[in-house]
C-alpha positions in Angstrom: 0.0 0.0 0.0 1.3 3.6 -0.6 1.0 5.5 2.5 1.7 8.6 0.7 -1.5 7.8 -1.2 -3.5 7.2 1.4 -2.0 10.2 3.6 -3.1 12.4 0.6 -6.9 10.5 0.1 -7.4 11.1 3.4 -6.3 14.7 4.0 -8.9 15.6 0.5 -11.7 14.0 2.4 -11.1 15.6 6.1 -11.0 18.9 4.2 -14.0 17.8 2.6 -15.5 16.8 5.6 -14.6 19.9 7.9 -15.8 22.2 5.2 -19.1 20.3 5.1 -19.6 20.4 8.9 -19.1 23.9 9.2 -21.1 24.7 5.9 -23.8 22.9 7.3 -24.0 24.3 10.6 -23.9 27.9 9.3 -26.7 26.8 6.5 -28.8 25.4 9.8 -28.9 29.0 11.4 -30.7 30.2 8.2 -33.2 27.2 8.1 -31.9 25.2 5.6 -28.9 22.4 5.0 -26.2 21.4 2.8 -27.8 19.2 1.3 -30.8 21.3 0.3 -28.4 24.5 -0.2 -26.7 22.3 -2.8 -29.9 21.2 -4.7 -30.7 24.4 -5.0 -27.5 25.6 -6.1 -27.8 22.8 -8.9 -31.1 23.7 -9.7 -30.2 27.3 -10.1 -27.2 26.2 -12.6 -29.2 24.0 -14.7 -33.3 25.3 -14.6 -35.3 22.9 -15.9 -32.4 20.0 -15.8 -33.9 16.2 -15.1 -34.3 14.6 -11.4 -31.3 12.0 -12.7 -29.1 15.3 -14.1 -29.7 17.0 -10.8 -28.5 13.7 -8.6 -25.4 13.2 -10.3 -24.8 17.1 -9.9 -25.6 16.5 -6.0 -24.0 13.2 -5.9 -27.2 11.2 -5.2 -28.9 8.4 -6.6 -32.2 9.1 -8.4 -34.8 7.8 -5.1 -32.9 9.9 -3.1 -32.9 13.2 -5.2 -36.8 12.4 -5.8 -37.2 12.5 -1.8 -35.4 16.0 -1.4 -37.2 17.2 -4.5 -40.5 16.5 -2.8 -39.3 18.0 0.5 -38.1 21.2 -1.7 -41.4 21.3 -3.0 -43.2 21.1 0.0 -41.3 24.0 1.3 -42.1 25.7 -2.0 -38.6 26.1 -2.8 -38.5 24.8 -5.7 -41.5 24.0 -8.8 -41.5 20.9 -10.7 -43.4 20.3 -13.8 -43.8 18.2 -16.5 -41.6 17.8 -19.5 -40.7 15.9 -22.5 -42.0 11.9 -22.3 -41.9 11.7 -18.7 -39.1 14.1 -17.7 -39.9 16.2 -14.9 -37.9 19.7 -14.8 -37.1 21.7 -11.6 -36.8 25.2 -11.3 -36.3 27.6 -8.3 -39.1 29.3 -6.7 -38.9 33.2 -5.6 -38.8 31.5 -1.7 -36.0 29.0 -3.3 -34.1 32.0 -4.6 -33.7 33.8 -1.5 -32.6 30.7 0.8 -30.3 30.0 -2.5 -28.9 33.8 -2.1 -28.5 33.5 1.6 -26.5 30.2 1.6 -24.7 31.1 -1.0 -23.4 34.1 1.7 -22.9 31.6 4.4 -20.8 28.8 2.2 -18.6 31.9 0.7 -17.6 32.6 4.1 -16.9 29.0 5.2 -14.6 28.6 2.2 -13.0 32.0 2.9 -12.3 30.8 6.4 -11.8 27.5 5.4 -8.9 28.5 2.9 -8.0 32.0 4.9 -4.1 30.2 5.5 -3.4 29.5 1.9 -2.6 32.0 -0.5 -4.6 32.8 -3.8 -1.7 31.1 -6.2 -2.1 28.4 -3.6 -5.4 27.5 -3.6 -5.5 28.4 -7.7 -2.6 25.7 -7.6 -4.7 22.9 -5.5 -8.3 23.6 -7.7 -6.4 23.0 -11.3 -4.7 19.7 -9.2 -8.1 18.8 -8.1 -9.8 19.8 -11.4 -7.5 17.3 -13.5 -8.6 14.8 -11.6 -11.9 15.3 -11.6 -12.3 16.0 -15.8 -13.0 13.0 -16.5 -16.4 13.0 -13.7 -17.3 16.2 -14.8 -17.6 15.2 -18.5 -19.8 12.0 -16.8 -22.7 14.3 -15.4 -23.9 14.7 -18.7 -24.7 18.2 -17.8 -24.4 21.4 -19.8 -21.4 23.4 -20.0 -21.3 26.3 -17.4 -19.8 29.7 -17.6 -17.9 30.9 -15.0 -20.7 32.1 -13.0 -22.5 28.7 -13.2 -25.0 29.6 -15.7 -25.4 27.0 -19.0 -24.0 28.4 -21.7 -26.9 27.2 -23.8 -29.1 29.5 -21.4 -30.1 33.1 -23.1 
């Protein structure tokens, strides 16, 4: 086994998981959770995208995304309606919106904090080592491809 490997797997995921625990604490105080936070954030990067487009963006299976849709829904955060065959899209309500804009304060200042001890050619250093990793699982999501600020680039 190389422990270097490992070292490294496991330092990714414990600043995974720390930034996740924090995130979701902060989220919590506004009413909502990562996990919800992140469905919307999806949502909001993809209107109208597929249950099955929006799990792989969230990193669920399709049964579980369906639950949190319907919770989301219930909550009127988000409105689902039919679409092609037997596609159901998902868009954000206004209410969705708002909790969207306010986590999106909350998780910016996690990361800052988060990342506060390494410097900005650092932490563009570690995203394009993280990125190249990752190309190949991006590509896999089969979703469109985003602009910088998240928005599809077949969007108007």
């Amino acid at each position: 086994m190389d422990h270097e490997l490992e070292r490294l797997g496991r330092a990714v995921k414990q600043a995974q998981h720390r930034q996740h625990r924090a995130a979701d604490a902060a989220l919590n105080a506004i009413g909502t959770t990562l996990v919800q936070w992140d469905a919307l954030r999806a949502i909001a990067a993809v209107p109208g995208a597929s249950a099955h487009q929006l799990a792989l963006a969230t990193f669920q299976t399709d049964q579980a995304f369906g639950t949190l849709a319907n919770r989301l829904e219930a909550q009127q955060l988000i409105v689902r309606k039919s679409g092609e065959g037997r596609r159901i899209e998902h868009r954000l309500s206004p209410k969705g919106e708002h909790v969207l804009a306010e986590g999106n304060i909350v998780t910016n200042r996690i990361r800052a904090e988060l990342y506060a001890s390494i410097s900005k050619a650092d932490r563009r250093t570690l995203a394009a080592l993280l990125h190249r990793i990752l190309v190949d699982d991006v590509a896999a999501l089969d979703l469109p491809a985003t602009n910088r600020k998240g928005r599809s680039k077949a969007a108007p």
